[in-house]
Every structure is written in structure tokens, then in C-alpha cells.
C-alpha positions, -999 to +999 in steps of 0.1 A: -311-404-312-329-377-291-361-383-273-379-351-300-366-377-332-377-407-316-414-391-308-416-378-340-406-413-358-434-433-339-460-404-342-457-402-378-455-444-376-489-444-361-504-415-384-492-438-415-512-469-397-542-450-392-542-435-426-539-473-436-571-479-417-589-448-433-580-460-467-591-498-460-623-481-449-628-464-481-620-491-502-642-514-482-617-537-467-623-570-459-593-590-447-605-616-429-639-623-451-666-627-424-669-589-412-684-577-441-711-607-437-721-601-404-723-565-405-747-568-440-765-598-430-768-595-390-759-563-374-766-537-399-805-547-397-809-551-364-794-517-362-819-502-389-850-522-370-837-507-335-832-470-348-876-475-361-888-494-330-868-506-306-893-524-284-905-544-316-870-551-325-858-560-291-891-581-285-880-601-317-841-604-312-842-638-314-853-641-351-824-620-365-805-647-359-781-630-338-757-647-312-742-612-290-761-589-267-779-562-286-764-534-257-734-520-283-761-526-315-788-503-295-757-480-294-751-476-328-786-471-337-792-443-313-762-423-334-787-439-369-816-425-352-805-390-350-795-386-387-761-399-385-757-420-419-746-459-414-706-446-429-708-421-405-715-445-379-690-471-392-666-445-389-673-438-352-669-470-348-635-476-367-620-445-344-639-457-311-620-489-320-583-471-315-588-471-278-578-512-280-542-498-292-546-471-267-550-498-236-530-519-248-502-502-245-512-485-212-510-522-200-478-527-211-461-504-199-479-513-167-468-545-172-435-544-183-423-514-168-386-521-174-386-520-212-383-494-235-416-474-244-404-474-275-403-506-277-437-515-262-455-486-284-441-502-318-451-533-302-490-520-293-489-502-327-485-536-345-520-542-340-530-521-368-516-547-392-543-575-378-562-583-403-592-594-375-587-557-359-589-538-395-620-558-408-635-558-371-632-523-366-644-507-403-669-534-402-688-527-367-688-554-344-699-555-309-668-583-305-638-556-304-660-534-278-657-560-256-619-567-259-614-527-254-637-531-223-620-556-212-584-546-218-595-516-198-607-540-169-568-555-173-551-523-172-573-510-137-563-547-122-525-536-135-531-504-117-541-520-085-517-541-083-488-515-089-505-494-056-507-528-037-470-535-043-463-496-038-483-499-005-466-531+008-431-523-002-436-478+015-451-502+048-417-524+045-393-493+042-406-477+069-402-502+098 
């Protein structure tokens, strides 16, 4: 099969998986049953207070009953504050949540540079069908921020080690 085929399989692949992810965002999907709660009950307010008086809000965390830090939940409310409406923010949020796919593949092939690409972008791809990573991203939470953050913190470490090895094994050849 040529490379053009190939590409064009796996791009439409991944257009069909986010197209999935629109849809479940229209028709409010829910798959794992506790997103939906703690966005209505425990982010979305804290959001709302945050976008009307921050210092108040931030003053009185501690009675919304929420666990995480409020840094991603002063994010969103910044976007609330300007006029953006809370779907439009939830949809930010569902395409700022496509950079976990994104770095996770840039890890694997890091990673696993001997295997197909192919292979390791059907494999990264999979993660549309996670029922935590559908609900978690059209349901904001602060929880898959964090994994993209730190899949990113991964994939510089990759990196660094690649040089390292690159570095160590130029210094061998040229002795």
C-alpha cells in the first residue's frame, strides 16, 4: 500500500474519532458517570464565582468543596469572563484536550523508535475510545490538563535522553 493511502486511511480514522467526540459533546455524553457531576456540582460554580470576583472566590475555595488547584478553573473563567458562553468554553476545552493524543504519540515514537508509525498512531488514536478521556474532556476537568502536562514533561525527558545517547554514542565513534 503506498505511504499517500496509508496517510489518508489514518487521517480520515482520526477525523471519524474526533467527529465521534463532537457528537458525544452534543448529545451530552457521559460515559463514565462522574464527569457530568463534578463539572455541574463543583467546577462549573467555582468557575462562574471566579469569572464575578475572583479574590472572594479564591478567598473561599475551601467551601466549594473542591479537592484540585483552582490554577486550570481560574483559566476557564478568564475565557467566561470575556463573553465566551460555558459550551463555548467546554468546547475549548474538549479540543485543548487532543494534545494528550498529540503527546502521546510524540512519545511513542520517541520511545519505540523501531516500530511502525502506523502502528503507534492507531495505537495513540485508540485513546479516543476511553470512556475516562471522552467524558473528561467534554466535561472540563482540571485532571486531563495535568496528564497532557505531564505527558509533555515525558516526551522532553524522551528527548533528552535520545540527545544524551546521540551525544555519548558521536563521542564513542569518533575516538
Amino acid at each position: 500500500m503506498k505511504l499517500k493511502n496509508i496517510f489518508n486511511y489514518y487521517g480520515l480514522l482520526a477525523i471519524f474519532l474526533y467527529l465521534t467526540l463532537i457528537f458525544g459533546f452534543y448529545i451530552d455524553e457521559n460515559l463514565n458517570f462522574g464527569a457530568i457531576g463534578d463539572w455541574k456540582l463543583t467546577d462549573f460554580p467555582v468557575i462562574n464565582d471566579l469569572s464575578i470576583n475572583i479574590k472572594k472566590t479564591l478567598q473561599n475555595y475551601e467551601s466549594y468543596g473542591h479537592r484540585h488547584s483552582p490554577i486550570y478553573l481560574i483559566f476557564l473563567s478568564l475565557f467566561k469572563k470575556i463573553g465566551l458562553s460555558i459550551e463555548n468554553i467546554r468546547f475549548l476545552h474538549l479540543n485543548l484536550s487532543l494534545f494528550l493524543i498529540f503527546f502521546f504519540y510524540k512519545c511513542l515514537i520517541l520511545r519505540f523508535d523501531k516500530i511502525e508509525k502506523n502502528l503507534l498512531l492507531l495505537l495513540s488514536l485508540s485513546i479516543f475510545l476511553s470512556p475516562t478521556f471522552r467524558s473528561l474532556a467534554i466535561w472540563p476537568s482540571s485532571r486531563l490538563i495535568g496528564l497532557i502536562f505531564f505527558l509533555i514533561s515525558i516526551y522532553e525527558f524522551l528527548k533528552y535522553l535520545k540527545k544524551k545517547k546521540e551525544l555519548i554514542y558521536g563521542k564513542m565513534l569518533s575516538f
